[in-house]
Backbone as JSON, one array per atom type, in Angstrom:
{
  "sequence": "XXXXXXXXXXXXXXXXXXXXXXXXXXXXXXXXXXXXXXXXXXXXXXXXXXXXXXXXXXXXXXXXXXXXXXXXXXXXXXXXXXXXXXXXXXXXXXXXXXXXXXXXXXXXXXXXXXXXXXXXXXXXXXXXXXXXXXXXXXXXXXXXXXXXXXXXXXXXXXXXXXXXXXXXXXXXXXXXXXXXXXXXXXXXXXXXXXXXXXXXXXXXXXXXXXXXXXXXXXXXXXXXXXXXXXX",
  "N": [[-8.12, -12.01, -140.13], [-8.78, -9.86, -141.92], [-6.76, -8.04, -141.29], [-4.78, -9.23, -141.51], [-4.71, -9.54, -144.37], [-4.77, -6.55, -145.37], [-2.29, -5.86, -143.68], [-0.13, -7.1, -145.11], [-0.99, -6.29, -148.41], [0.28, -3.77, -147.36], [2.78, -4.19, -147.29], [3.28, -4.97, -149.35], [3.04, -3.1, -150.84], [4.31, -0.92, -150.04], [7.08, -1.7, -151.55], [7.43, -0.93, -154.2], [6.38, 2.19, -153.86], [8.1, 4.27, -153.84], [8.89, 4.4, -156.35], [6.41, 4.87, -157.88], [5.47, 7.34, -156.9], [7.66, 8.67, -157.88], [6.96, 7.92, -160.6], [4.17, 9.27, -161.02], [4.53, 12.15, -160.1], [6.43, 12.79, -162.22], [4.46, 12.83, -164.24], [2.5, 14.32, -163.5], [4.2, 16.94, -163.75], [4.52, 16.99, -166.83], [2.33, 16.98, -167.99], [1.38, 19.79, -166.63], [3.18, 21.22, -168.07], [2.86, 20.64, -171.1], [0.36, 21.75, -171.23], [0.65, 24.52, -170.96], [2.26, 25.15, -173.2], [-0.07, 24.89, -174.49], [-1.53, 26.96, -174.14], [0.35, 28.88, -174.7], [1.08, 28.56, -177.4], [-1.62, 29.26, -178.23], [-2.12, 31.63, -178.07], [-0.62, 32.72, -179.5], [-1.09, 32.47, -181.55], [-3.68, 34.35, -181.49], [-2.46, 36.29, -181.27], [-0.99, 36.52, -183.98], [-3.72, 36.89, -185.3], [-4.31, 39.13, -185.16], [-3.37, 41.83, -186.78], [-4.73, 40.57, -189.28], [-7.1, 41.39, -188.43], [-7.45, 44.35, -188.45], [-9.42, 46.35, -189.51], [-11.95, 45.19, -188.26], [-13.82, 45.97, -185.63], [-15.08, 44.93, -183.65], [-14.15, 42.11, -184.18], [-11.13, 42.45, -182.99], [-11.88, 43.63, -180.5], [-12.69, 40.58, -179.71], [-10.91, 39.02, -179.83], [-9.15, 40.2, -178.08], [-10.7, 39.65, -175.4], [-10.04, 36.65, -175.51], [-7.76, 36.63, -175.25], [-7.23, 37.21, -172.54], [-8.49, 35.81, -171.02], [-7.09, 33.13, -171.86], [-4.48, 34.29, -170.28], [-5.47, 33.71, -167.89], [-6.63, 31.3, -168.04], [-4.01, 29.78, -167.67], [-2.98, 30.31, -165.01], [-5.52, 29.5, -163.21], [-4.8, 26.63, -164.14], [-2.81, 26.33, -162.7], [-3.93, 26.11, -160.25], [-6.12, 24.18, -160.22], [-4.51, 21.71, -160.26], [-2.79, 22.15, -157.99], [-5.33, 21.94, -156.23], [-6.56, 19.41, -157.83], [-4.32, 17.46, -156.57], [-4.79, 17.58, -154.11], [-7.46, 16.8, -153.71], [-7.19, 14.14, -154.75], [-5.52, 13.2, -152.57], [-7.5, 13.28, -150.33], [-9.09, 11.35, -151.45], [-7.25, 8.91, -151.46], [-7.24, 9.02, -149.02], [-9.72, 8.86, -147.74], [-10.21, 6.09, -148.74], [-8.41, 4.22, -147.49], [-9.1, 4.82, -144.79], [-10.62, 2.81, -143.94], [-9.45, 0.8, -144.2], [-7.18, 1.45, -141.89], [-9.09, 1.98, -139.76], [-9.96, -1.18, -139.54], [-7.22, -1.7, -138.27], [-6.71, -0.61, -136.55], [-8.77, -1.41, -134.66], [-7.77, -4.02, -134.46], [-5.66, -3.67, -132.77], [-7.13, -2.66, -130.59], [-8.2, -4.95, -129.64], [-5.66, -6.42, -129.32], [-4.6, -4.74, -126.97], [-6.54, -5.59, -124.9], [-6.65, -7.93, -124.83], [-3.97, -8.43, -124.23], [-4.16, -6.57, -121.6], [-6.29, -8.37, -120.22], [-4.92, -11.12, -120.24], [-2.47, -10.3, -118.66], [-3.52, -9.52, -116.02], [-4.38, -12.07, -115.33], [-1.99, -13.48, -115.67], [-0.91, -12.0, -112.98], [-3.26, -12.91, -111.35], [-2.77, -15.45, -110.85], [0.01, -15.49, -110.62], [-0.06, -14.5, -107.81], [-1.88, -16.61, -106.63], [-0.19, -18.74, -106.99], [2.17, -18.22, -105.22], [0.72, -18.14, -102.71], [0.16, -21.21, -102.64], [2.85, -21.72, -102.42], [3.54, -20.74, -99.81], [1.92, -22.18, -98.1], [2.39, -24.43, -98.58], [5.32, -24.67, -97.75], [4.51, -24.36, -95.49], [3.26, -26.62, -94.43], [5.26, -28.07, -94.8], [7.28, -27.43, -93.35], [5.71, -28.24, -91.13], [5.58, -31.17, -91.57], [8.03, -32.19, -91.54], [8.81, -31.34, -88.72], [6.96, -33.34, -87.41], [7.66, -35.45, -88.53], [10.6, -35.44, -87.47], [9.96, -35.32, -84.37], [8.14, -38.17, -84.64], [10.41, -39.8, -85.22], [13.1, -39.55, -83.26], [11.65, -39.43, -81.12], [11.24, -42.67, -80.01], [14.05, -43.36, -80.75], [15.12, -42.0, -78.43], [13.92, -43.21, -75.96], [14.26, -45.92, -76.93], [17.26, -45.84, -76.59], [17.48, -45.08, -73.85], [15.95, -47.02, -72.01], [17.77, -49.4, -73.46], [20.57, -48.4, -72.33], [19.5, -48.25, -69.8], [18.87, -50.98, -68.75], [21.33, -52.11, -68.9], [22.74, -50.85, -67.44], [21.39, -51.61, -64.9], [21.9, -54.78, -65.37], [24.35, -54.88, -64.48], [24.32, -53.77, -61.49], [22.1, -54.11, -60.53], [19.76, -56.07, -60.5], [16.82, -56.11, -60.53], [15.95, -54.0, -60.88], [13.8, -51.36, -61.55], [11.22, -51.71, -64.19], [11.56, -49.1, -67.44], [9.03, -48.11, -67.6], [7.83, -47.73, -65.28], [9.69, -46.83, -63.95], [9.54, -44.01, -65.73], [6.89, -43.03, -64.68], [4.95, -42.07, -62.26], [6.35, -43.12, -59.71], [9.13, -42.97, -57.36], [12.45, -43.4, -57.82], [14.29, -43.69, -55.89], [12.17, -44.03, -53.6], [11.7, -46.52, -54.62], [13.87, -47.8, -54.13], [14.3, -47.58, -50.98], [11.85, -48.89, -50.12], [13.13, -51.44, -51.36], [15.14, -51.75, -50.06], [14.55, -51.99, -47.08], [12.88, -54.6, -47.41], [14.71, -56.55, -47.83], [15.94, -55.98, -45.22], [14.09, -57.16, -43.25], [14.14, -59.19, -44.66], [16.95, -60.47, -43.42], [15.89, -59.93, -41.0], [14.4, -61.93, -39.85], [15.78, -64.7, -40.65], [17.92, -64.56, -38.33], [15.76, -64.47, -36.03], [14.93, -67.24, -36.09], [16.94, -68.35, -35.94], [17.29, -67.92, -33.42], [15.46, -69.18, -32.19], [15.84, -72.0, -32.12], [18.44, -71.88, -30.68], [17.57, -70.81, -28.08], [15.39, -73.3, -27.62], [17.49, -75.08, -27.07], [19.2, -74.17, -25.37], [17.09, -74.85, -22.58], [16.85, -77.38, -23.14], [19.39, -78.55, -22.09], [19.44, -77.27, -20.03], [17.94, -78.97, -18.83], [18.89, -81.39, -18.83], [21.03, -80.89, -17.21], [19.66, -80.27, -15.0], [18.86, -83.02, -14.07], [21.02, -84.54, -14.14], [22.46, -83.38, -12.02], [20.07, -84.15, -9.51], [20.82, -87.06, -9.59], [23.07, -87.37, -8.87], [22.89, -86.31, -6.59]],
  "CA": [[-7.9, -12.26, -141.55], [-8.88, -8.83, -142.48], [-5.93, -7.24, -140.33], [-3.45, -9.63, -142.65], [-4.74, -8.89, -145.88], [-4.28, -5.53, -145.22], [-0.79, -5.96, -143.76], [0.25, -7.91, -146.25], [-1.19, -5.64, -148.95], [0.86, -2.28, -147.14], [4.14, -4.8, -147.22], [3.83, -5.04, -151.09], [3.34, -1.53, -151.84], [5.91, -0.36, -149.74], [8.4, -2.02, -152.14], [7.21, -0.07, -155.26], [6.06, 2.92, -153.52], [9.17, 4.99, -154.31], [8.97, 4.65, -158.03], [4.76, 5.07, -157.94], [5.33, 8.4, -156.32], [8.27, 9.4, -158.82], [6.09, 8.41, -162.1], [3.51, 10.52, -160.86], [4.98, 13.33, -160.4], [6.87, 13.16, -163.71], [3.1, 12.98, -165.28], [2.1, 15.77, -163.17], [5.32, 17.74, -164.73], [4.44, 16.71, -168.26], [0.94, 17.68, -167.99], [1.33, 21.06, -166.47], [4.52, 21.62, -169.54], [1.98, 20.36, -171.62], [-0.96, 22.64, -170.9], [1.43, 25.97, -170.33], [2.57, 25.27, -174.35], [-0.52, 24.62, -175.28], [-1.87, 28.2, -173.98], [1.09, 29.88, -175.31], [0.68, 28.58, -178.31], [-3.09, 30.25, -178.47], [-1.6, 33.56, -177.32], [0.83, 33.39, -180.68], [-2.63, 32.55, -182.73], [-4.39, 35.09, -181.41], [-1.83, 37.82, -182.12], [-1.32, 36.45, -185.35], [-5.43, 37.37, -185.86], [-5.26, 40.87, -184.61], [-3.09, 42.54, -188.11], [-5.83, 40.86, -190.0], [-8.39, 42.23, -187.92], [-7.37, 45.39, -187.55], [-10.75, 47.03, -189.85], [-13.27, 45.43, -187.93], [-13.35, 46.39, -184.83], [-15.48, 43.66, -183.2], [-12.81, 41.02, -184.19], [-9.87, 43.1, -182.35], [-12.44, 42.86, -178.91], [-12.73, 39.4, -179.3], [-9.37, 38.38, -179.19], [-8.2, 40.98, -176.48], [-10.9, 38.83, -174.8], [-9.48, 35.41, -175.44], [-5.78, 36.98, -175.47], [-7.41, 37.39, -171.09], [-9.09, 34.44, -170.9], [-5.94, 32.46, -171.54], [-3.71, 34.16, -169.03], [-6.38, 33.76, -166.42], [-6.61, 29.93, -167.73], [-2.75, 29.45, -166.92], [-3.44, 30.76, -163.45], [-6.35, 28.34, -163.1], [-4.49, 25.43, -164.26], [-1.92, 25.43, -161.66], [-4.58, 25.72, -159.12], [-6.56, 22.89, -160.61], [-3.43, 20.99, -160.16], [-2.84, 21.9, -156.75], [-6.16, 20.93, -155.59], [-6.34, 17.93, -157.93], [-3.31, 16.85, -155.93], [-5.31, 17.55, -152.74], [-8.64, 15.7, -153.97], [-6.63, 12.91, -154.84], [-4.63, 12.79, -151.12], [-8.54, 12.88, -149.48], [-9.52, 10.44, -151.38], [-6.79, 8.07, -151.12], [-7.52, 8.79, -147.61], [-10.95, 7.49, -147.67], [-10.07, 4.43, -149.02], [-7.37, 3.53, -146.46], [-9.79, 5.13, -143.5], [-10.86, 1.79, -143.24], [-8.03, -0.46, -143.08], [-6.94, 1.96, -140.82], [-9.97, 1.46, -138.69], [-9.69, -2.54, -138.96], [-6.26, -2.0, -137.84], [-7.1, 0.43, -134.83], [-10.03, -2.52, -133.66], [-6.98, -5.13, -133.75], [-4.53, -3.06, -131.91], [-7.8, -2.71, -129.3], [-8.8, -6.22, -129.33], [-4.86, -6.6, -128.59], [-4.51, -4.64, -125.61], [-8.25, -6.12, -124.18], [-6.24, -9.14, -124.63], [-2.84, -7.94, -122.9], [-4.53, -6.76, -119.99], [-6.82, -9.44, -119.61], [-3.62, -11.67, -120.05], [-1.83, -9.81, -117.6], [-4.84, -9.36, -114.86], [-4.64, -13.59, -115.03], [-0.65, -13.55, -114.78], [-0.78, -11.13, -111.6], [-3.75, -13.54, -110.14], [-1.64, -16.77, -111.13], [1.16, -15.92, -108.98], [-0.82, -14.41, -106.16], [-1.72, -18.24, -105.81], [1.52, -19.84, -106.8], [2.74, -17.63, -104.1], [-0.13, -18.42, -101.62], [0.22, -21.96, -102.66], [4.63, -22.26, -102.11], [3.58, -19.95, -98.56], [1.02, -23.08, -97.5], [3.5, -26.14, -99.16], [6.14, -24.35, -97.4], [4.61, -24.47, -93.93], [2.96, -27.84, -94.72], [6.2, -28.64, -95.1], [7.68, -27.35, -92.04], [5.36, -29.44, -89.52], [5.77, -32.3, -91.54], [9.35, -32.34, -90.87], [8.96, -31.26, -87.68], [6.23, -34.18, -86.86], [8.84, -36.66, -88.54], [11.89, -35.29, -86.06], [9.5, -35.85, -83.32], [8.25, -39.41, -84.49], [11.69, -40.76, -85.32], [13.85, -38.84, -82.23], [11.32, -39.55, -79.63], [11.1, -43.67, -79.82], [14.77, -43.56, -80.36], [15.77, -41.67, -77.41], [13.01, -43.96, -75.28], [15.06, -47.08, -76.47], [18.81, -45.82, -75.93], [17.58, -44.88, -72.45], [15.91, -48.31, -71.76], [18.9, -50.52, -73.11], [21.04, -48.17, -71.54], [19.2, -48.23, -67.94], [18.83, -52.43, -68.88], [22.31, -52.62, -68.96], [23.11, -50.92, -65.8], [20.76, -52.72, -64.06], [22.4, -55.92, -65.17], [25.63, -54.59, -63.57], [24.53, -53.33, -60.14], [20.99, -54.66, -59.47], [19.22, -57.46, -61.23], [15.94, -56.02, -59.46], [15.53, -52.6, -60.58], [12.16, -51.29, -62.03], [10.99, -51.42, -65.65], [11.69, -47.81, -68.09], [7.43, -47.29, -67.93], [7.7, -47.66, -64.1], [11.07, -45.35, -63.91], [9.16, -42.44, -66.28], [5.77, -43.04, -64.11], [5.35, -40.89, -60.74], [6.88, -43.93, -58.55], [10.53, -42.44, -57.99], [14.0, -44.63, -57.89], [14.22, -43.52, -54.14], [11.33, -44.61, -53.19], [11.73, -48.16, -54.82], [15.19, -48.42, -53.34], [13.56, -47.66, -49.9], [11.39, -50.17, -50.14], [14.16, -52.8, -51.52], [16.14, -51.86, -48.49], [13.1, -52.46, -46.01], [12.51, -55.78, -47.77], [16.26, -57.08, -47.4], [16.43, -56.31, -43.58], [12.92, -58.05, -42.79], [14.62, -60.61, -44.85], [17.74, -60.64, -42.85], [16.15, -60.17, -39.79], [13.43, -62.58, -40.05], [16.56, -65.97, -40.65], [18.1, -64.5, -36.98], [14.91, -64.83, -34.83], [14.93, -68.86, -36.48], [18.14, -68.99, -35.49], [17.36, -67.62, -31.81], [14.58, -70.26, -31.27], [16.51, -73.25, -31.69], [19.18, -71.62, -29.49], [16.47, -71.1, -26.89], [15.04, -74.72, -27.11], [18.83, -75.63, -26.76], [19.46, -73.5, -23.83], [16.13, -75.47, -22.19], [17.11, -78.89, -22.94], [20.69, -78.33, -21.75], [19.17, -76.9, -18.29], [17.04, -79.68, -18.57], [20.1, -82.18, -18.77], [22.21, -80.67, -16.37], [19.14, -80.44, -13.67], [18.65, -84.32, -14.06], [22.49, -85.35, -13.5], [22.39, -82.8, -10.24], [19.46, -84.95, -9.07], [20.93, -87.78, -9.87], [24.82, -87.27, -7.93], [22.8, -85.89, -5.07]],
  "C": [[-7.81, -10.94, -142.33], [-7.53, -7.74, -142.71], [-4.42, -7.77, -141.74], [-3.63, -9.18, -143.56], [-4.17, -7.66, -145.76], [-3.0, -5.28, -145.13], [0.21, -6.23, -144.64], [0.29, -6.93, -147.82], [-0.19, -4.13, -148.88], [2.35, -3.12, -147.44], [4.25, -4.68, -148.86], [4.04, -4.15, -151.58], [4.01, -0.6, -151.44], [6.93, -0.94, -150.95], [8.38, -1.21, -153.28], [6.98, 1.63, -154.86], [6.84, 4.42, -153.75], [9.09, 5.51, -155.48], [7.42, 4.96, -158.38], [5.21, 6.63, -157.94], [6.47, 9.18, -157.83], [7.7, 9.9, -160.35], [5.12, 9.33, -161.98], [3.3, 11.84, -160.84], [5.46, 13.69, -161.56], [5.25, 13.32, -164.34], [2.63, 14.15, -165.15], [2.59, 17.26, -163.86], [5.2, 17.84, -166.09], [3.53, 17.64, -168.52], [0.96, 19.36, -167.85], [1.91, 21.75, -167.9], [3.14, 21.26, -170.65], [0.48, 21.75, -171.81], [0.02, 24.15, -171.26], [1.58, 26.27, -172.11], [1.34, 25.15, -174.94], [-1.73, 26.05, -175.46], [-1.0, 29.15, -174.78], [1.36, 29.71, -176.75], [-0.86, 29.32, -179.23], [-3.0, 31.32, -178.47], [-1.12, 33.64, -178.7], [-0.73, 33.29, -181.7], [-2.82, 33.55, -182.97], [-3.55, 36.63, -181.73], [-1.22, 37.66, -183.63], [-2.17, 36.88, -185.96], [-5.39, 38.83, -185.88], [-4.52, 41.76, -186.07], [-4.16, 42.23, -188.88], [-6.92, 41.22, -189.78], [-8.35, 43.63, -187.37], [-8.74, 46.6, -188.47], [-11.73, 47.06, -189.0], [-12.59, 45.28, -186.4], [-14.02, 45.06, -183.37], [-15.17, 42.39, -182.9], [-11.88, 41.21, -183.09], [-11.12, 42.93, -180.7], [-12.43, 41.75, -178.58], [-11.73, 38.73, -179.0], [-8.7, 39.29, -178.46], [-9.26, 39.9, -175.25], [-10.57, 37.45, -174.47], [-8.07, 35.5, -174.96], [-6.17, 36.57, -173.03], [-7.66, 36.48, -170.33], [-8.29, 33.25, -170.4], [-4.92, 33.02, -170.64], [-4.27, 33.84, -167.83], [-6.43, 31.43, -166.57], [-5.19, 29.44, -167.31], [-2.77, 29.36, -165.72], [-4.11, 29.8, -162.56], [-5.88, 27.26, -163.06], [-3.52, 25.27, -163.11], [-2.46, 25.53, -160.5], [-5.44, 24.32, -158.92], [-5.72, 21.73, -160.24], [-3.37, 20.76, -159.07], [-4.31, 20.91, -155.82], [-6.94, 19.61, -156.35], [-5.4, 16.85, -156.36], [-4.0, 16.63, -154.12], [-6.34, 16.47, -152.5], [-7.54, 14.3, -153.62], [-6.2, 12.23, -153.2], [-6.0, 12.49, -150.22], [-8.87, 11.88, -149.79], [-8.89, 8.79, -151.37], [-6.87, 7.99, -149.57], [-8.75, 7.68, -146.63], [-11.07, 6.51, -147.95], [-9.32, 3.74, -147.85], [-7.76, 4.12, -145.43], [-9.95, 3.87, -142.98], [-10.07, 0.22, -143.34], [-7.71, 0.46, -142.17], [-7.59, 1.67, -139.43], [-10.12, 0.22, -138.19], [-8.25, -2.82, -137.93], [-5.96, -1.55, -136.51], [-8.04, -0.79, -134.0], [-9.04, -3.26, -133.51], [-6.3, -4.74, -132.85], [-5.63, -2.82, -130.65], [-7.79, -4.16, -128.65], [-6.79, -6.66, -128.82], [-4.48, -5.99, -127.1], [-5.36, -4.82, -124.77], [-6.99, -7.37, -124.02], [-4.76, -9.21, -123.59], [-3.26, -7.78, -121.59], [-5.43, -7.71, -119.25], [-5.76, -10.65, -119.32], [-2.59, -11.57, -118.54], [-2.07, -9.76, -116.3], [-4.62, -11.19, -114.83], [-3.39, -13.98, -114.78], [-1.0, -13.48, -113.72], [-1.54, -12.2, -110.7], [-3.43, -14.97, -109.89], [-0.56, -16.42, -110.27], [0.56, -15.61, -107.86], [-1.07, -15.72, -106.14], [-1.54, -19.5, -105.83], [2.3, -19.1, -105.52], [2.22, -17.97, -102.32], [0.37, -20.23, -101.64], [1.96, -22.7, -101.92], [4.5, -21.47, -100.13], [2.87, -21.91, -97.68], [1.46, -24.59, -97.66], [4.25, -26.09, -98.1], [6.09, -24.66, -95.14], [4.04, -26.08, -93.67], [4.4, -28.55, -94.07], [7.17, -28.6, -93.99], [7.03, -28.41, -90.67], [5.48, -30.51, -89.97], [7.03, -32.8, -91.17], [9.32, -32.59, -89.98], [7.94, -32.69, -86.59], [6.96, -35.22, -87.21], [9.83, -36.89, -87.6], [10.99, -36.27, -85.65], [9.61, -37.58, -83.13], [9.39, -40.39, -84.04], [12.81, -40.66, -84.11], [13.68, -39.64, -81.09], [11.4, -41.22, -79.24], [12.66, -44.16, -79.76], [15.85, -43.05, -79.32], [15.22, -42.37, -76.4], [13.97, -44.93, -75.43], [16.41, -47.48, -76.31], [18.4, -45.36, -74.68], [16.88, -45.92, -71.65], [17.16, -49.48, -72.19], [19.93, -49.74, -72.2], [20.79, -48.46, -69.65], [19.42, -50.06, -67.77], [20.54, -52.96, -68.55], [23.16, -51.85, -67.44], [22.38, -51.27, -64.84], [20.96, -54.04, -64.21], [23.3, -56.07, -64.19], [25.0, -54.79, -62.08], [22.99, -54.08, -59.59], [19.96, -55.27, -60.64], [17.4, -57.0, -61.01], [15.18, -54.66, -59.95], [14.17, -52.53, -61.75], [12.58, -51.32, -63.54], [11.79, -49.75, -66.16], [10.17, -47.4, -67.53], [7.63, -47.28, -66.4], [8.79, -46.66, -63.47], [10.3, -43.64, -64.3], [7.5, -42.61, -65.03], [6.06, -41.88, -62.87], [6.09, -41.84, -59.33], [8.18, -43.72, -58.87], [11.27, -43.65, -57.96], [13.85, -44.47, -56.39], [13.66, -44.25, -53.65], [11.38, -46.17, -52.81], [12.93, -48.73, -53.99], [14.7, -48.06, -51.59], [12.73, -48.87, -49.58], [12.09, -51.59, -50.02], [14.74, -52.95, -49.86], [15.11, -52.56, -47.53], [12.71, -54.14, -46.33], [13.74, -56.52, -47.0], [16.52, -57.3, -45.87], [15.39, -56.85, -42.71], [13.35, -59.62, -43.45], [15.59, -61.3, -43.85], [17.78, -61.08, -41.14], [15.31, -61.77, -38.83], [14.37, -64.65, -39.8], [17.35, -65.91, -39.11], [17.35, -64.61, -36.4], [15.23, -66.43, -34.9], [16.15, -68.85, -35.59], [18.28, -69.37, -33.65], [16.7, -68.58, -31.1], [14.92, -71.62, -31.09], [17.58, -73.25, -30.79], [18.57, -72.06, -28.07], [16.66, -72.81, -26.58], [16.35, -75.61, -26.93], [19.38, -75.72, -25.51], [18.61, -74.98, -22.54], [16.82, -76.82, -22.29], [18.24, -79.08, -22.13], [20.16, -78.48, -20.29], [18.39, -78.25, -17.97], [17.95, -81.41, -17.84], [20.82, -82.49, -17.22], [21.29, -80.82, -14.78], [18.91, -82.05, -13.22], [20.07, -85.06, -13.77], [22.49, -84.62, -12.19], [21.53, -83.82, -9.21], [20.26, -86.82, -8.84], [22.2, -88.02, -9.03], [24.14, -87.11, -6.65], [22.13, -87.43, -4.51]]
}
C-alpha cells in the first residue's frame, strides 16, 4: 500500500515537475536581482553621505566601513544562495530517503519472491519430467502386456481351428492343440496309431484262419468217412 502511494504520488509530480523547477528558478533570479539593487542602492546612499561628512572625520570612517560591508554582503549573498540551493537538495533528499527505502524493501521482497517462484518452477518440472519419464514407461509395458494378452490367445485359436480343420481332412483321430503343444510329439502318436491299425488288421486274419482250419478238419473228416465207406 505504502509502495503505491508513493508511486502514485512520483506519477503526479512528474507531470508538473517541469514548470515547479522553472518557477523556482525564476524566484531564485528575482531574489538575487532583487538583493544586488538593493545593495547598490546603499552604496549610492552612502556616497551621497560622505560630501556632507566631509568635517567630521568619524562619519567619513563609518561609511568607508559600510561602503565594505556591502561589497562583502554581495559576495555573501550569492553564496547564501548557492548553499541555500544545496540545503534545500539535502533536504528534499531526506524526505524522499524514505520512500526510497520503502521502495528498495519492495523491489527485495520482489526478487525473495522471484527466486522463490522460480526455485518452485525448476522443482515443478523436475517432477513433471520425472512424472511423463514414469507415465511414459508405465505406458510402454502396458501396451506391451496388452500385445501379449490380445496376440497370444489369438494366435492359440488360428492354430487350433486351423490344425481342427486339417484334421477333419486327413485324420478324424488326431490329438487335441493342449496335447500337440505338450511334450507327447505328432510322431510318436502317429506311431502308435500305426501299431494300433495293424494289431487291428492283423487280429480279423487269425479269425479268419481258424474257421479255415476247423474247415480244413471237417473236410478231412468227410472225405476219411466216404474212403471207409467205398472200401
Amino acid at each position: 500500500a505504502e509502495f503505491l502511494r508513493l508511486s502514485l504520488g512520483f506519477k503526479c509530480d512528474l507531470f508538473t515537475l517541469d514548470k515547479r523547477v522553472r518557477l523556482e528558478e525564476r524566484s531564485r533570479d528575482l531574489a538575487e536581482e532583487n538583493l544586488k539593487k538593493e545593495i547598490t542602492n546603499a552604496l549610492k546612499m552612502l556616497e551621497a553621505l560622505v560630501p556632507l561628512c566631509e568635517e567630521d572625520n568619524q562619519a567619513q570612517e563609518i561609511i568607508k566601513k559600510l561602503q565594505k560591508s556591502l561589497k562583502f554582503l554581495s559576495q555573501y549573498a550569492a553564496r547564501v544562495a548557492s548553499k541555500a540551493e544545496m540545503l534545500g537538495a539535502i533536504n528534499q533528499e531526506s524526505r524522499v530517503s524514505k520512500a526510497v527505502e520503502v521502495m528498495i524493501q519492495h523491489v527485495e521482497n520482489l526478487k525473495r519472491m522471484y527466486a522463490k517462484e522460480h526455485a518452485e518452477l525448476e522443482e515443478l518440472k523436475q517432477v513433471l519430467l520425472q512424472n511423463e519419464r514414469s507415465f511414459s514407461s508405465l505406458g510402454d509395458r502396458g501396451k506391451a502386456a496388452s500385445s501379449f494378452l490380445f496376440l497370444a490367445p489369438a494366435g492359440q485359436m488360428s492354430l487350433k481351428y486351423d490344425r481342427g480343420r486339417l484334421g477333419a481332412k486327413q485324420n478324424e483321430k488326431r490329438p487335441s492343440l493342449q496335447r500337440f503343444i505338450s511334450t507327447y510329439s505328432w510322431a510318436e502318436y502317429e506311431d502308435e496309431h500305426a501299431e494300433t491299425k495293424n494289431e487291428q488288421s492283423e487280429s480279423p486274419a487269425e479269425v479268419q484262419e481258424e474257421p479255415s482250419r476247423k474247415e480244413s478238419i471237417s473236410e478231412k473228416g468227410k472225405y476219411s468217412s466216404k474212403w471207409n465207406l467205398e472200401s
